[in-house]
C-alpha positions in Angstrom: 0.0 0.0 0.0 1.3 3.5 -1.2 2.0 5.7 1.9 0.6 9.3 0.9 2.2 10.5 4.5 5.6 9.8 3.6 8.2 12.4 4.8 9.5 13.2 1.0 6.1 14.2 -0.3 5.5 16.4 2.7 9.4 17.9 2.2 8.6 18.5 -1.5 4.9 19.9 -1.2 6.2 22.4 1.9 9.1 23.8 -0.3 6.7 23.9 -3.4 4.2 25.9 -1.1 6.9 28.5 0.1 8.6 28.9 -3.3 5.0 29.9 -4.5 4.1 32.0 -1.1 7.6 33.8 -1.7 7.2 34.7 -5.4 3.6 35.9 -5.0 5.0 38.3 -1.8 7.6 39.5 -4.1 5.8 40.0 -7.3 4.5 43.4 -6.5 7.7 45.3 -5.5 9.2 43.7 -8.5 6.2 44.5 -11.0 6.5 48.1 -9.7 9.9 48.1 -10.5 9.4 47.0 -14.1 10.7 43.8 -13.3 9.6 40.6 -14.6 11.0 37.1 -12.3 13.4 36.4 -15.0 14.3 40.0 -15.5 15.1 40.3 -11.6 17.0 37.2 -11.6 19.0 38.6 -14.5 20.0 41.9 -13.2 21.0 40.3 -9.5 23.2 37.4 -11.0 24.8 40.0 -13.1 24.8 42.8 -10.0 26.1 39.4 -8.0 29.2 38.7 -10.3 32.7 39.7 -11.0 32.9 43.0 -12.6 29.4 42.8 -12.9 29.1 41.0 -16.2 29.1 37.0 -16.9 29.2 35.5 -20.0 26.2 34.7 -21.8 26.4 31.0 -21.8 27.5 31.1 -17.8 24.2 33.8 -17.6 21.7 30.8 -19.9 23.3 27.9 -17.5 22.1 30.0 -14.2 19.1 30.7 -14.8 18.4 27.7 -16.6 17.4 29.2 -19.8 18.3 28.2 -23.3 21.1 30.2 -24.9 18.1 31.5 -27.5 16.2 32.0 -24.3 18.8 34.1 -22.4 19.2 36.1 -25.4 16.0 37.0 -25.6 16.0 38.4 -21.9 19.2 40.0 -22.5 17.7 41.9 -25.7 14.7 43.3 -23.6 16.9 44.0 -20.9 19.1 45.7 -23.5 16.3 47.9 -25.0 15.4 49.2 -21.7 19.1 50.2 -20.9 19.7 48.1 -18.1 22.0 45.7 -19.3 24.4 45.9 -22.4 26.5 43.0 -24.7 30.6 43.2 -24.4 32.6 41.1 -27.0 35.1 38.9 -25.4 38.9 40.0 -26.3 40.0 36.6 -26.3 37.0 34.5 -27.5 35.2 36.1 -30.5 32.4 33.6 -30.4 31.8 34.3 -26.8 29.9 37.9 -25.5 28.8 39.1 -22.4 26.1 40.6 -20.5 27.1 43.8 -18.2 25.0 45.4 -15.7 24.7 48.7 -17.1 24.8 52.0 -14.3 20.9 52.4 -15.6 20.7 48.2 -14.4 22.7 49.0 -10.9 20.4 51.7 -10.2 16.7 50.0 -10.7 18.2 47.4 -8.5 19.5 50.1 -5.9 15.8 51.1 -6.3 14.3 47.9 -5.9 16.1 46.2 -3.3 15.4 48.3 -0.2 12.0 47.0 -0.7 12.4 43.3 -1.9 14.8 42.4 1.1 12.2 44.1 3.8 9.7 41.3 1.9 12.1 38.9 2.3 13.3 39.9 5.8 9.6 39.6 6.8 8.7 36.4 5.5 11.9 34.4 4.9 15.3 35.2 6.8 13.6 37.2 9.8 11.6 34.1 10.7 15.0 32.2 11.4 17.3 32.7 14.0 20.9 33.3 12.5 22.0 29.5 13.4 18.8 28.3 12.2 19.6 30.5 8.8 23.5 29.6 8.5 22.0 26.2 8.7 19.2 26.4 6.6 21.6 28.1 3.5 24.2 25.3 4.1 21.5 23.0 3.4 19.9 24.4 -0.1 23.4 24.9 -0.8 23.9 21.0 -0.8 20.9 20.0 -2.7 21.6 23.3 -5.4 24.5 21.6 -6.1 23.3 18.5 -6.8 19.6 19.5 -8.7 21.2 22.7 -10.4 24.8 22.3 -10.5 25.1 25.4 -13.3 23.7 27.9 -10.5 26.8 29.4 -9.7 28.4 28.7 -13.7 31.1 31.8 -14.9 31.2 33.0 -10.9 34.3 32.8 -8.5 32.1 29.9 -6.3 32.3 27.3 -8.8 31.8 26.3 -12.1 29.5 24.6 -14.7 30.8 20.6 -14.6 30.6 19.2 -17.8 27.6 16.6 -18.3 29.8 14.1 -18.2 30.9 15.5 -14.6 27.5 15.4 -13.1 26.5 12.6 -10.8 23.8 9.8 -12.6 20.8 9.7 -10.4 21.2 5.9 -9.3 
């Protein structure tokens, strides 16, 4: 007999139900901010990486777009002036995306207000052992579900696929 009270249903279903509590609580400031999910997570990986700029294939394998996908975000992005394209010196197949100053300050803008959100309904519910813990955790399952997340940035790097672990 299948057991519907089994601990792994109830992990997954609780961190399906905050991932969708969290985005709806953060949807307005970001909206307001002319902000789309993928356009904020855009503009903080780039505001979040060296110099400020990743490459676009490192940008596609973070947020888990295609590389015709992640173009097409950069090319909005681009047409509003928040980001801009750099060729690489020493790759001419290879470009990057750069946080433009018009890109660092909509998300000087839009921060104050997204981390009160998540201060209120995230973080500020943990105490700072609970949250060191907590961040250690996702950190281990990130790198085994998305091991790209941190591709092009000085934490780690994309493995190749033949690199990542089989599921058994």
């Amino acid at each position: 007999m299948t057991n519907f009270d089994d601990s792994r249903l109830t992990a997954i279903g609780l961190l399906t139900e905050v991932h969708s509590g969290l985005m709806s609580r953060f949807q307005p400031v970001l909206s307001a901010a002319g902000l789309s999910e993928i356009d904020f997570e855009t503009v903080i990986r780039l505001a979040r990486s060296p110099h400020q700029r990743l490459r676009m294939s490192d940008l596609a394998a973070q947020t888990q777009l295609s590389t015709s996908g992640v173009t097409r975000v950069v090319d909005r992005l681009e047409r509003e002036g928040l980001v801009r394209r750099e060729s690489c010196a020493s790759d001419r197949r290879a470009s990057y995306a750069a946080l433009t100053d018009a890109g660092r300050e909509r998300m000087e803008s839009v921060l104050p207000d997204h981390l009160r959100d998540i201060e209120e309904c995230f973080t500020g519910l943990l105490g700072s052992d609970e949250l060191e813990a907590f961040l250690k955790s996702l950190r281990k399952i990130r790198d085994v579900v998305r091991p790209c997340a941190t591709a092009g940035s000085t934490e780690s790097s994309c493995p190749t696929e033949r690199e990542v672990p089989a599921r058994p």
